[in-house]
C-alpha positions in Angstrom: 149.2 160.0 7.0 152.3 157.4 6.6 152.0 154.5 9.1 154.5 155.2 11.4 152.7 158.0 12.6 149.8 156.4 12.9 150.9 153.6 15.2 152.9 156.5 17.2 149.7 158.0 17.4 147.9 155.4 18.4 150.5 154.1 21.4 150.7 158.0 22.6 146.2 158.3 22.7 146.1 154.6 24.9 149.1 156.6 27.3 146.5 160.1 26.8 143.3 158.0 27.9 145.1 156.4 31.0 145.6 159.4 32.1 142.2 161.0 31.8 140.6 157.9 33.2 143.3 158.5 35.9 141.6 161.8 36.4 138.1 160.5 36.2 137.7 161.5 32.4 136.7 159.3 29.9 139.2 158.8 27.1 138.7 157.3 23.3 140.5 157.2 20.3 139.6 157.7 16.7 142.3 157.5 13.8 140.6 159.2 11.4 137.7 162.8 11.5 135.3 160.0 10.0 135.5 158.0 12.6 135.7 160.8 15.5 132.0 161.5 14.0 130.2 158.7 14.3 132.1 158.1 18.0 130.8 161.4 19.2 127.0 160.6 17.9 127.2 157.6 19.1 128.2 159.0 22.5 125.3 161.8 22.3 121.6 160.2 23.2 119.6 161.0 20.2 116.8 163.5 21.9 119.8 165.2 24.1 119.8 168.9 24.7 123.3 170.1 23.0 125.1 173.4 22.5 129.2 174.3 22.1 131.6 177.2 22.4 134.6 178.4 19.6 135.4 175.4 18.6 137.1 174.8 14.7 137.7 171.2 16.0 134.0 169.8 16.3 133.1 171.7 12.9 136.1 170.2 11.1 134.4 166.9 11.7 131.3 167.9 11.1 129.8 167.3 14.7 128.3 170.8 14.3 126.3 170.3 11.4 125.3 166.5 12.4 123.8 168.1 15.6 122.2 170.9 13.7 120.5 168.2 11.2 119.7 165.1 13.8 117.1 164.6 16.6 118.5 166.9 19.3 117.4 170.0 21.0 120.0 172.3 19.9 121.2 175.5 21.3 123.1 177.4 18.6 124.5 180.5 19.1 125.9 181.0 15.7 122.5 181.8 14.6 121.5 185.0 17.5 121.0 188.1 15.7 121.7 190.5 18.3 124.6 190.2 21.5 121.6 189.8 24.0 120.2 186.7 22.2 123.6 185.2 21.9 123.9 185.8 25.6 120.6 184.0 26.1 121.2 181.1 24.2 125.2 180.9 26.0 123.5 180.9 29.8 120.9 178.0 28.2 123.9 176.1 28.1 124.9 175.5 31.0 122.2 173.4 31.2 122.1 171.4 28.2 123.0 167.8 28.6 126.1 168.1 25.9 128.9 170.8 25.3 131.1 170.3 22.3 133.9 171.4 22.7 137.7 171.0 21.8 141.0 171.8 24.4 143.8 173.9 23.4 146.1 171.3 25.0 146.2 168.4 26.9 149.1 166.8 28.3 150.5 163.2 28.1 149.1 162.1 31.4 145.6 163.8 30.9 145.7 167.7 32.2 143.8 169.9 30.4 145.0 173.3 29.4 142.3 175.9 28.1 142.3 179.9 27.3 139.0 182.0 26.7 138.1 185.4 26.2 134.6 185.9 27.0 135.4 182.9 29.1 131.6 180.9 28.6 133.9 177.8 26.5 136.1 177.6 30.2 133.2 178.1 32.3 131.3 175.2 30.9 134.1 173.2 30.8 134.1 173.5 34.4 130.7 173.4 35.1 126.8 173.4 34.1 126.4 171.0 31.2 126.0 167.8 32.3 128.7 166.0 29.8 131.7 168.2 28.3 132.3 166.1 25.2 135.7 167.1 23.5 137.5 166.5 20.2 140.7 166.9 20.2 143.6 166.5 17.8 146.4 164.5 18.6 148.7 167.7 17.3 147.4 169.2 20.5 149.2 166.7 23.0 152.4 168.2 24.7 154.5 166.4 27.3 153.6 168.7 30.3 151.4 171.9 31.9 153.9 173.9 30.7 154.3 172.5 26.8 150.7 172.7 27.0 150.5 176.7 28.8 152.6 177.7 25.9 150.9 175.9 23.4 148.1 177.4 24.5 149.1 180.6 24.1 151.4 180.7 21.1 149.8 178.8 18.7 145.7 178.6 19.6 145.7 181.8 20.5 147.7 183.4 18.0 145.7 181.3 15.8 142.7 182.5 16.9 143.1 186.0 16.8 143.5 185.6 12.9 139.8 184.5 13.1 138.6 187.9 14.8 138.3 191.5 13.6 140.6 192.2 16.9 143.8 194.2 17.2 146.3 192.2 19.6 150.2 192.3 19.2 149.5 188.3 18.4 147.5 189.1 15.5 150.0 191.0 14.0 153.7 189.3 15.0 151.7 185.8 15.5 153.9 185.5 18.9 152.1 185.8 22.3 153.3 189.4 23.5 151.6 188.7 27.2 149.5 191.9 26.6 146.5 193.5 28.3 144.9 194.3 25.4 141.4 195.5 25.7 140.9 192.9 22.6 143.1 189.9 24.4 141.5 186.4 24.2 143.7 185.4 26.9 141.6 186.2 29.7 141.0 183.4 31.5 142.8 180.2 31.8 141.5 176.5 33.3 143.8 173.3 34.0 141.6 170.9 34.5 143.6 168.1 36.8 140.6 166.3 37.8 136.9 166.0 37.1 134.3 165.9 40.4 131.9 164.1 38.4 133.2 160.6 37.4 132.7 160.3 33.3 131.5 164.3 33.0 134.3 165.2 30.5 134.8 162.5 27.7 137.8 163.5 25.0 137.6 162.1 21.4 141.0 162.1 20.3 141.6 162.2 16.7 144.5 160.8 14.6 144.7 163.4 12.5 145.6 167.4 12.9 142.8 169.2 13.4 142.0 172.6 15.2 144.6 175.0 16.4 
């Protein structure tokens, strides 16, 4: 990454983290996926119950694995063999003391902007766990709810959809079609303006491009 972008980076994460510490979010910055790591484990108490949602962000880093391989009680769904244990180990999240996580967007003055099919990644994010630790790209920032709404929905999504054995309009024009599909991953949607528990939701964000 040439150094312009970089420092543009940097000056637009130190406007980003105002803004979720305006929102009672905790905000941090990381130039490079290196980096993001070792903030995130530093940020995790070693013992810590931990699980996560979809998220290519915190794999791309390698938080997934580090969590897998560390001192934590981990709650990974990627291993159930069946839907009902996958289920089982999902509800036992919502009371883990960590969810790792990414956003889909987040504005310049720190609003969160998330889409979910099953919907267990937005429900945690809004509640259960006792810390929502996200990493997040700075590709992801957009000026306003609405920059972020549509980048929401036309690039993660669309993205996403790639990742599925689902048949969407998306996953075959790779433009948001605003369908009821009975495969849609657009089911539920969560702005996050404001956290009720001071320091809940901490966001990592990263100086390089890194989930969809």
């Amino acid at each position: 990454m040439d150094e312009n972008r970089e420092k543009r980076n940097e000056l637009l994460a130190a406007t980003v983290i105002r803004g979720l510490e305006s929102r009672n979010m905790k905000g941090y910055y990381a130039a490079t996926k290196a980096q993001a790591l070792q903030m995130a484990l530093e940020l995790i108490p070693q013992g810590s119950s931990v699980g996560w949602g979809g998220s290519m962000s915190i794999q791309e880093i390698g938080l997934k694995q580090a969590v897998t391989e560390g001192n934590y009680c981990v709650y990974n769904r990627d291993v159930a063999q069946t839907p009902e244990e996958k289920r089982r180990i999902e509800l036992a999240i919502y009371d883990a003391d960590y969810f790792l996580t990414s956003s889909n967007a987040v504005t310049e003055d720190g609003i969160l902007v998330n889409i979910d099919g099953n919907s267990n990644r937005v429900s945690a994010i809004a509640y259960g766990p006792r810390h929502v630790l996200m990493i997040v790209g700075m590709n992801k920032i957009c000026k306003d709810v609405d920059a972020a709404v549509y980048r929401a929905r036309n690039e993660a999504a669309t993205c996403n959809t790639q990742r599925f054995p689902i048949q969407t309009p998306c996953k075959v024009t790779g433009s948001c079609a605003d369908c009821k599909s009975p495969d849609t991953i657009c089911c539920q949607f969560l702005t996050t303006r404001f956290s009720r528990h001071a320091g809940r939701i901490q966001v990592i964000l990263v100086g390089e491009n890194i989930g969809f």
